[in-house]
C-alpha positions as CSV (number, residue, x, y, z in Angstrom):
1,X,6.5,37.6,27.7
2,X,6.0,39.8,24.5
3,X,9.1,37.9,23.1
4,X,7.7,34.2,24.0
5,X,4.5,34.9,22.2
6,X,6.5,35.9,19.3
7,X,8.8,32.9,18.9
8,X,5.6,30.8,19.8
9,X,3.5,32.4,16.8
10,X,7.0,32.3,14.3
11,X,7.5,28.4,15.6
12,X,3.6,27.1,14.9
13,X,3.8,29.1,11.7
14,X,6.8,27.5,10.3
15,X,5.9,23.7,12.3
16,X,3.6,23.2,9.3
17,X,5.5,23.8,6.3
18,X,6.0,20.0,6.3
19,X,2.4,19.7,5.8
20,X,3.6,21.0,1.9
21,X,5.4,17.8,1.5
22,X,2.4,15.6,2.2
23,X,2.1,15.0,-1.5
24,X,5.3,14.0,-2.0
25,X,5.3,11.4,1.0
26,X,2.4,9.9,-0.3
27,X,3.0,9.2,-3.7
28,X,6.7,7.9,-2.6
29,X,4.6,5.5,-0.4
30,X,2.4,4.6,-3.2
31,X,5.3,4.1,-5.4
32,X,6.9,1.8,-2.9
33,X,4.7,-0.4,-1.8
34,X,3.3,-0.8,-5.4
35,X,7.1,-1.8,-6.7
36,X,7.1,-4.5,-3.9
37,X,3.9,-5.8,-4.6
38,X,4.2,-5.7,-8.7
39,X,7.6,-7.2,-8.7
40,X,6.2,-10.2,-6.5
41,X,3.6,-10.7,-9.3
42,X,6.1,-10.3,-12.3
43,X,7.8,-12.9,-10.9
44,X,4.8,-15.3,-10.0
45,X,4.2,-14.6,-14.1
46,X,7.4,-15.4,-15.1
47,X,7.6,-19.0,-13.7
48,X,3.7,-19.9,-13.3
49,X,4.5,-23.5,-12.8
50,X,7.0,-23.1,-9.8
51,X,4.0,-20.4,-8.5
52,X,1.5,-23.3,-8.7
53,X,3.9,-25.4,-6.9
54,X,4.3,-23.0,-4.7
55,X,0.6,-22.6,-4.2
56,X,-0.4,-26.1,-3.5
57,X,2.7,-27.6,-1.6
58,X,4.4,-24.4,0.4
59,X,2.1,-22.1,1.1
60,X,-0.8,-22.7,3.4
61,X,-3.8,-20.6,1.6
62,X,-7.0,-20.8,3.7
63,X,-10.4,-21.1,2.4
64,X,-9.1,-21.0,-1.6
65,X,-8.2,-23.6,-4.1
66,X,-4.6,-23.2,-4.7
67,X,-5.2,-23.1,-8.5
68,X,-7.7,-20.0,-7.4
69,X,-5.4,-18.4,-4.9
70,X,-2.7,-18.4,-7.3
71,X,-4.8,-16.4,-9.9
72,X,-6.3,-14.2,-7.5
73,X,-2.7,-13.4,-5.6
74,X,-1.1,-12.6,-8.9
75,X,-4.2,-10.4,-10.7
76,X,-4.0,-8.5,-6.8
77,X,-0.1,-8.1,-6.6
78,X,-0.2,-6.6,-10.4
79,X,-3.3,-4.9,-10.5
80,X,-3.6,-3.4,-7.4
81,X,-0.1,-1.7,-7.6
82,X,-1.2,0.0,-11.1
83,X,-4.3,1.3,-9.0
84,X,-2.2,2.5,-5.8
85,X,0.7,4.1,-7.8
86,X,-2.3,5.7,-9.5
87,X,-4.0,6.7,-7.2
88,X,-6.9,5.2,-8.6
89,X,-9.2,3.5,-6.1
90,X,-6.6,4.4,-4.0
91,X,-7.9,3.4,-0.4
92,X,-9.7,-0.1,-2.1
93,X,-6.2,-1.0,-3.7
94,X,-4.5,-0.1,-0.4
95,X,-6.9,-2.4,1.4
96,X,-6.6,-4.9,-1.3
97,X,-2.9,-5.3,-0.9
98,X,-3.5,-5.0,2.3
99,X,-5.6,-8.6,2.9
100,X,-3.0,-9.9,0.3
101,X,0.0,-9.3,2.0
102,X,-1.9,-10.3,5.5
103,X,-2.7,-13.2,3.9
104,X,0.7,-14.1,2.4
105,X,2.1,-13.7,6.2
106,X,-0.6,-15.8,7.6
107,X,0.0,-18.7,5.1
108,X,3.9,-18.9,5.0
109,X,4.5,-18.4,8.3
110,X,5.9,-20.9,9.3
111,X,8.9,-20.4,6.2
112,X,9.4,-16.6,7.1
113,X,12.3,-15.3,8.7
114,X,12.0,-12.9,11.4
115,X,13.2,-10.3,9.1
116,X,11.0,-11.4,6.8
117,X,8.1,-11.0,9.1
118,X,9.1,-7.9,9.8
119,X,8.9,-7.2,6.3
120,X,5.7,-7.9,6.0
121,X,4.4,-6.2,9.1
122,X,6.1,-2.7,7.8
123,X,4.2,-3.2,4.5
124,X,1.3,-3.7,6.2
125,X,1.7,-0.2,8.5
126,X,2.6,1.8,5.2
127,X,-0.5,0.4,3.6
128,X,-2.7,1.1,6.3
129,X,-1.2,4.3,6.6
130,X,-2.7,5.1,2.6
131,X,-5.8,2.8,3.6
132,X,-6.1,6.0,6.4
133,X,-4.6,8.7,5.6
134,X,-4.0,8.5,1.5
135,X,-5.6,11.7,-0.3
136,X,-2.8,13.1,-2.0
137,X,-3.0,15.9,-4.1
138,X,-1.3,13.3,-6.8
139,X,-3.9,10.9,-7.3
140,X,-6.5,10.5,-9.7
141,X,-9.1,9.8,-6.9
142,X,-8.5,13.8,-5.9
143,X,-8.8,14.9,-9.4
144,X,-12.1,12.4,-9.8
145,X,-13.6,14.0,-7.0
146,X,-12.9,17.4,-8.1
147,X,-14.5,16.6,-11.3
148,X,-17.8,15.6,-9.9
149,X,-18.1,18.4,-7.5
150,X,-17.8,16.3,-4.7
151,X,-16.2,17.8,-1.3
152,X,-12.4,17.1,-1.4
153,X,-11.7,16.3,2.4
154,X,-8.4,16.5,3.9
């Protein structure tokens, strides 16, 4: 018995030096889903007129003008992603990207794949997942905090 509560005591010590890496997860997280989501906007820059195209005849954008959803899809995809990968407003830019890319599924799909679907639905997990869960040690909000003696939760 003596031995059992030693190798349970040396097991639930080391089961939480994962917990070390939770920085590290979370800013690859916010690195990845911000490079999906500010390549998508370089590109919608890069050909505006094929975006409006895209905005008025393909894709199916409820409640917005298209000339409106275009703007606001682009300024999201590009500004958002700084914010995340920043950590910056970090849970309102996860959130933000989060209605996007909800959005974008909603409205194109009808022209998505199944793997792109799928696609989508991952991004969506990972960003709730920093919507959530999101307080690295890595992030300006942290530092922010910190700085105005405010509680840092974890």
């Amino acid at each position: 018995m003596m031995l059992l509560s030693r190798l349970l005591r040396h097991y639930y010590r080391a089961s939480h030096w994962p917990e070390y890496l939770a920085p590290l997860l979370d800013l690859a997280l916010r690195l990845y889903v911000a490079d999906v989501f500010f390549k998508s906007g370089l590109t919608k820059i890069q050909n505006w007129d094929s975006t409006l195209y895209l905005f008025s005849d393909v894709y199916q954008v409820p409640l917005l003008n298209t000339d409106v959803a275009a703007y606001m899809a682009t300024a999201g995809e590009l500004g958002l992603s700084v914010l995340l990968v920043l950590g910056l407003f970090g849970r309102f830019a996860a959130a933000g990207l989060f209605i996007l890319n909800a959005v974008a599924a909603y409205s194109y799909y009808s022209g998505l794949s199944e793997a792109g679907l799928f696609q989508h639905f991952c991004w969506g997990i990972l960003l709730a997942v920093l919507l959530v869960l999101s307080r690295g040690k890595w992030a300006f909000d942290t530092w922010l905090e910190k700085g105005f003696g405010l509680p840092v939760r974890r």
